[in-house]
C-alpha positions as MATLAB code, in Angstrom:
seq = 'XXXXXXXXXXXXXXXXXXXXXXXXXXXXXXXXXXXXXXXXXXXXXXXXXXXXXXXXXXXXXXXXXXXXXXXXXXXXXXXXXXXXXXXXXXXXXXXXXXXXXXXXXXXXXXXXXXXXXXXXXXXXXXXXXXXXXXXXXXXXXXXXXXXXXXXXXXXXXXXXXXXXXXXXXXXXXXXXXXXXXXXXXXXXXXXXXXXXXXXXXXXXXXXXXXXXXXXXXXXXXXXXXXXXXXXXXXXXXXXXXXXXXXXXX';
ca = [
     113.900  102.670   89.076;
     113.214  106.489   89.028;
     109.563  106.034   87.572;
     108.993  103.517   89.817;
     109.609  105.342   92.880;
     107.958  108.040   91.588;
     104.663  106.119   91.488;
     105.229  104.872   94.868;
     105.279  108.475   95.915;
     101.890  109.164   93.802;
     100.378  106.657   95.141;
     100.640  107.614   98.584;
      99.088  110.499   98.417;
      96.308  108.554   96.720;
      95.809  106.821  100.090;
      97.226  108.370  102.623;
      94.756  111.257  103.576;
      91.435  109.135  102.073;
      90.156  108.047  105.439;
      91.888  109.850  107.720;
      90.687  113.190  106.421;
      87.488  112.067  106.800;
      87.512  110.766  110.482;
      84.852  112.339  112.022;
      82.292  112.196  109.189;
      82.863  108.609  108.989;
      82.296  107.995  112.488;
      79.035  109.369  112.404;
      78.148  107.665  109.400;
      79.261  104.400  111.156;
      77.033  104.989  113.481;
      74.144  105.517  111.137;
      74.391  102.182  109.988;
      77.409  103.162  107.236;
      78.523   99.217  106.485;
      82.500   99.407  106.592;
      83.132   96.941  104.120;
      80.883   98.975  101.829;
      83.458  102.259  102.335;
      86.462  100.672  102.097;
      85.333   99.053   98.673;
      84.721  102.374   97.619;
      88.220  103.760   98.673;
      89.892  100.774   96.933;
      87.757  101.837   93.920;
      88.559  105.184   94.044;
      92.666  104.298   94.315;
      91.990  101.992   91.152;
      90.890  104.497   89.160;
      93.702  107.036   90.232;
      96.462  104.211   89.926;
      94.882  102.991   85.888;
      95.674  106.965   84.829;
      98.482  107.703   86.120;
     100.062  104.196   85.462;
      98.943  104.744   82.018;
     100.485  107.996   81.763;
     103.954  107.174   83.304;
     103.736  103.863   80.730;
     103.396  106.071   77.877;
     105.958  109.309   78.879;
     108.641  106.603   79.635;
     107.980  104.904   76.662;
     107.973  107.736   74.338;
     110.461  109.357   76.038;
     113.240  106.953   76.321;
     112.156  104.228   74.179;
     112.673  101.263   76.733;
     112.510   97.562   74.971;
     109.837   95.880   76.026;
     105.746   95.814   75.236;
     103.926   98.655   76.345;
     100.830   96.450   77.999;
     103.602   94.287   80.523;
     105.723   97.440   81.452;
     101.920   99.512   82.217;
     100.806   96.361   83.954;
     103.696   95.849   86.665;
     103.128   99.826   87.331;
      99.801  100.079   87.797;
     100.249   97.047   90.182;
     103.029   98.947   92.020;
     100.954  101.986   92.133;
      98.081  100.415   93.420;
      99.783   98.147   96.093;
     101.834  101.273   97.711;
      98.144  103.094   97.266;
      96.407  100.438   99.290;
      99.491   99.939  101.967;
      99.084  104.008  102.516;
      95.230  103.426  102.805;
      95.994  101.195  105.678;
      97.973  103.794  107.335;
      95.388  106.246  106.991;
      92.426  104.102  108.368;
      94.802  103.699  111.507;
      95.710  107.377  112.108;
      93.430  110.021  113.853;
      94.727  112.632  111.711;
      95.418  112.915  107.530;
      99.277  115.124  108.475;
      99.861  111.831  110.577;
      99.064  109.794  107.848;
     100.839  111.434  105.032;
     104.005  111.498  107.164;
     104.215  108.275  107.733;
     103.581  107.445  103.991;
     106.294  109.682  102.720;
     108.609  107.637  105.290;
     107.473  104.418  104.194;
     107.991  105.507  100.013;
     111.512  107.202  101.671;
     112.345  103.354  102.556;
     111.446  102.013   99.181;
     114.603  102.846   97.613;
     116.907  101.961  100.121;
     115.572   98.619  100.678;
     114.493   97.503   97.258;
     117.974   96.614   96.752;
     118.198   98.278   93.076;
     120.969  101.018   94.632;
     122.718   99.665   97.737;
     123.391   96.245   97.976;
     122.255   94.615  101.391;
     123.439   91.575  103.383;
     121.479   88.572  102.776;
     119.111   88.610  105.792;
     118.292   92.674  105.712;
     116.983   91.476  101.923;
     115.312   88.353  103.156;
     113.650   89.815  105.480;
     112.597   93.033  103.928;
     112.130   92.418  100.611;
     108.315   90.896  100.657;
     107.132   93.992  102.201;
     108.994   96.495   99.407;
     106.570   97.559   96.531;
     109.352   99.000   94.388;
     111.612   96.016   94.553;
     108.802   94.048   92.723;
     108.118   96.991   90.298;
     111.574   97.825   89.715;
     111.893   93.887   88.848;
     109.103   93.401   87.084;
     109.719   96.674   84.773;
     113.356   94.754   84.074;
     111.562   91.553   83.233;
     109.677   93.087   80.732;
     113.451   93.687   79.072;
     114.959   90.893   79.357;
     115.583   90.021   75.897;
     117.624   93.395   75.521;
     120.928   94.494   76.502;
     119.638   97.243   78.955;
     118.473   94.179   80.781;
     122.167   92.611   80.753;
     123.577   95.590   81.811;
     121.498   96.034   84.956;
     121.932   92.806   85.641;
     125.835   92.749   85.567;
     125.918   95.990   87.803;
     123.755   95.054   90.813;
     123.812   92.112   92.999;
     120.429   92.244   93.872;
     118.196   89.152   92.908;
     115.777   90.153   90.006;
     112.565   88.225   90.588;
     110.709   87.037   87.639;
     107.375   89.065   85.915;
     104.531   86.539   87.468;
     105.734   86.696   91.032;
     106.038   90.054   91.343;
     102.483   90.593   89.997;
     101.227   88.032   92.254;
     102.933   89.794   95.149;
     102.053   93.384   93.942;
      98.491   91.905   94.139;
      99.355   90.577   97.447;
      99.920   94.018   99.358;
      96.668   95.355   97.176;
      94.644   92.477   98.637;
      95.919   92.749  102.368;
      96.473   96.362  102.455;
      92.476   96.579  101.656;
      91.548   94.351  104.215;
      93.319   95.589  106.927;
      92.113   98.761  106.045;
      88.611   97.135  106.639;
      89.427   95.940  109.835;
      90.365   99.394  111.094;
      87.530  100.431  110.022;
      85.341   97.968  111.688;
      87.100   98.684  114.762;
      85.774  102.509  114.608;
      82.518  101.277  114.358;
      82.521   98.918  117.102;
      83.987  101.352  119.697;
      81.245  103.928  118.627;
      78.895  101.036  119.124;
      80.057  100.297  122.587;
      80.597  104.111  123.209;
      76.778  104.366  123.073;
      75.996  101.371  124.584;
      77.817  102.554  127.617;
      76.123  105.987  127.550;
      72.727  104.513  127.115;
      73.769  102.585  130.862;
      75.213  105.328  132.331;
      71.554  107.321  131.445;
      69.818  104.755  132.941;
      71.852  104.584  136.080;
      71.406  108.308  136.009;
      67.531  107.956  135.633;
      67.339  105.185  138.200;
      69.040  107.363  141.272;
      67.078  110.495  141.057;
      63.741  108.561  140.310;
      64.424  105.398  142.465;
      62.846  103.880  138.819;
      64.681  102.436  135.625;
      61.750  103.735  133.439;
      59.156  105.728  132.313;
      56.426  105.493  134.918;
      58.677  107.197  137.969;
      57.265  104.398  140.230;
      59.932  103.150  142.650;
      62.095   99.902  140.946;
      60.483   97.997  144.601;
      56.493   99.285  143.724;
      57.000   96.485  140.599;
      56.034   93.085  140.158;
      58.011   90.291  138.401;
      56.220   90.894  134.805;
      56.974   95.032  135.300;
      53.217   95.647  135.617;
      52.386   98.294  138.466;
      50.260   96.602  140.830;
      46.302   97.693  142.300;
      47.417   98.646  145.025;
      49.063  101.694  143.437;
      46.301  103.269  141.771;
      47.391  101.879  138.033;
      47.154   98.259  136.899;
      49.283   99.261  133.253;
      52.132   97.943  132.395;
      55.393   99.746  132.938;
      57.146  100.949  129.667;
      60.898   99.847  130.063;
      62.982  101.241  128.078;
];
């Protein structure tokens, strides 16, 4: 359970500064034309790559180290899933806070939960566990990692001191996979959303200049003529001097 929280820990702080450090730059980039599906694909990219080493390395210390049954390609496969799902969770958190010391405290309480609730130390009442348990990355790792033993008697023995339901290897993959997959997409949406409140941002000040241009000239473009001195197509009539047309913004 120790490696596994460790991970958790490593991978928020692969995530939880990633986009919030970058706040400001990516709002101007947004509204460049910066595509936020494109950036967060990068992010989740970037994670990956972060969660494959150090998974790796954690796989092989552990396994040198303490010479746990169990192959070495299951055991690194269930933590580089854990890695990467608490990676992409923090990522989430960090696309939703205006500042990366925001961010990075809320990660370290979410990874400060994961022990607690996994269920692998305290044993909780049924519904606390029901209700929690989807949401914990470490209960599936910590799981998983066991399943990967089961054969063994260091899986019987953790198994006849906890109370705690061990799930089996595939689900908690598929539900490691699960938080990767939402945790990047609601990190996308957040995203989005910056982008479309710069959008309307400078919509708004584009009316607000017009309004602006309109009561000092009496005119809502270029030509300073009064709004009234227009016909219905915009074009000046020949009575004013001018028979070109107006140039509207």
């Amino acid at each position: 359970m120790f490696q596994v929280i460790l991970l958790t820990l490593i991978g928020a702080n692969n995530g939880a500064r990633e986009i919030a450090k970058e706040r400001e730059v990516l709002e101007k980039e947004l509204r460049a034309g910066l595509s936020p599906w494109a950036y967060v694909t990068t992010k989740m990219l970037l994670i990956t790559i972060f969660s494959l080493v150090q998974s790796f390395w954690m796989t092989s210390f552990v396994k040198e180290i303490c010479h746990f049954p169990g192959t070495f390609m299951s055991q690194f496969e269930v933590l580089f899933f854990t890695t990467l799902a608490m990676s992409a969770v923090c990522l989430t958190i960090s696309s939703a806070s205006k500042s990366p010391e925001r961010a990075s405290l809320l990660s370290i309480y979410l990874v400060g939960l994961q022990l607690p609730l996994s269920g692998a130390v305290l044993a909780l009442p049924d519904f606390v566990s029901t209700f929690c348990r989807p949401f914990i990355a470490a209960y599936w790792g910590w799981s998983g990692y066991l399943k990967t033993m089961e054969d063994s008697p260091n899986y019987d023995i953790v198994h006849q001191s906890t109370h705690t339901y061990i799930a089996d290897f595939v689900p908690c993959i598929i539900v490691l996979a699960l938080h990767t997959f939402f945790g990047g997409l609601i990190a996308w949406y957040f995203v989005a959303r910056v982008g479309q409140k710069n959008s309307r941002a400078r919509r708004a000040l584009s009316t607000r200049g017009q309004g602006l241009l309109v009561s000092i000239t009496g005119c809502c473009c270029r030509c300073r003529r009064p709004e009234a001195d227009h016909d219905g197509g915009g074009r000046l009539p020949a009575s004013s001097g001018s028979a070109r047309r107006c140039h509207r913004p």
